[in-house]
C-alpha positions in Angstrom: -102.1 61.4 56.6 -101.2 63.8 59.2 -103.7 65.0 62.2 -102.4 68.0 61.9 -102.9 68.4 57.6 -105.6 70.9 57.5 -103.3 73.2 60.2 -100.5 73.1 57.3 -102.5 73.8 54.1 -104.1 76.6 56.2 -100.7 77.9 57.1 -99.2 77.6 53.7 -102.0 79.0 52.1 -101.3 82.4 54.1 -98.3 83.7 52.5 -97.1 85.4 55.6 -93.4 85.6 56.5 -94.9 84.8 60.0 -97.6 85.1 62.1 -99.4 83.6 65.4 -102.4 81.8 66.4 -103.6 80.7 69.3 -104.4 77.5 70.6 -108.0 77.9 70.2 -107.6 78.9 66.2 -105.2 76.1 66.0 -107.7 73.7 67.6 -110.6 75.2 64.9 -108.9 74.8 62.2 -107.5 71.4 62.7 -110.9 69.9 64.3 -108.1 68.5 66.7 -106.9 70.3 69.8 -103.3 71.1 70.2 -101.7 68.5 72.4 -98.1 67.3 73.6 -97.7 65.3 70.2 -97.5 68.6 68.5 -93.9 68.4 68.9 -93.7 65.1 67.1 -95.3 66.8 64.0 -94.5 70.0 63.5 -91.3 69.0 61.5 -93.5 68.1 59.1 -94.2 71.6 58.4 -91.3 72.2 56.6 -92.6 70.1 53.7 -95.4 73.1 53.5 -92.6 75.8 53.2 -93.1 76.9 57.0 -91.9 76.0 60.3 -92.4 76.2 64.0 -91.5 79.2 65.6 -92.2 80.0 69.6 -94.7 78.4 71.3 -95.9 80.0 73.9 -97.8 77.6 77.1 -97.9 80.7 78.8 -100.1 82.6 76.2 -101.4 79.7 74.3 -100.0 80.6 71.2 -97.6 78.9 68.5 -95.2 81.5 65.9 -95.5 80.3 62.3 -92.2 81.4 59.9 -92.3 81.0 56.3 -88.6 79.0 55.5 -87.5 81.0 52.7 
């Protein structure tokens, strides 16, 4: 299972074409803090119908897009 799970279900279940969260929300809702291994798992998004837009290190924040 994925350390990053409860980030995908919560992304999927918004229905957005995209949005952004910070670091901080991402941190909250995965219980995990957002770390250089992020990069390694977001591909796994796709199986949730969303990808990894920008990430911003600058403004702490990560773009979601919904695939379709």
């Amino acid at each position: 299972m994925s350390k990053y799970k409860s980030l995908w279900e919560y992304v999927q279940k918004s229905g957005s074409k995209s949005f952004k969260l910070t670091f901080d929300e991402i941190r909250d809702i995965a219980g995990i803090p957002i770390d250089h291994s992020f990069l390694n798992y977001k591909k796994e998004l796709t199986e949730y119908g969303y990808q990894v837009g920008k990430i911003s290190m600058k403004e702490q924040t990560v773009v979601f897009n919904k695939t379709d």
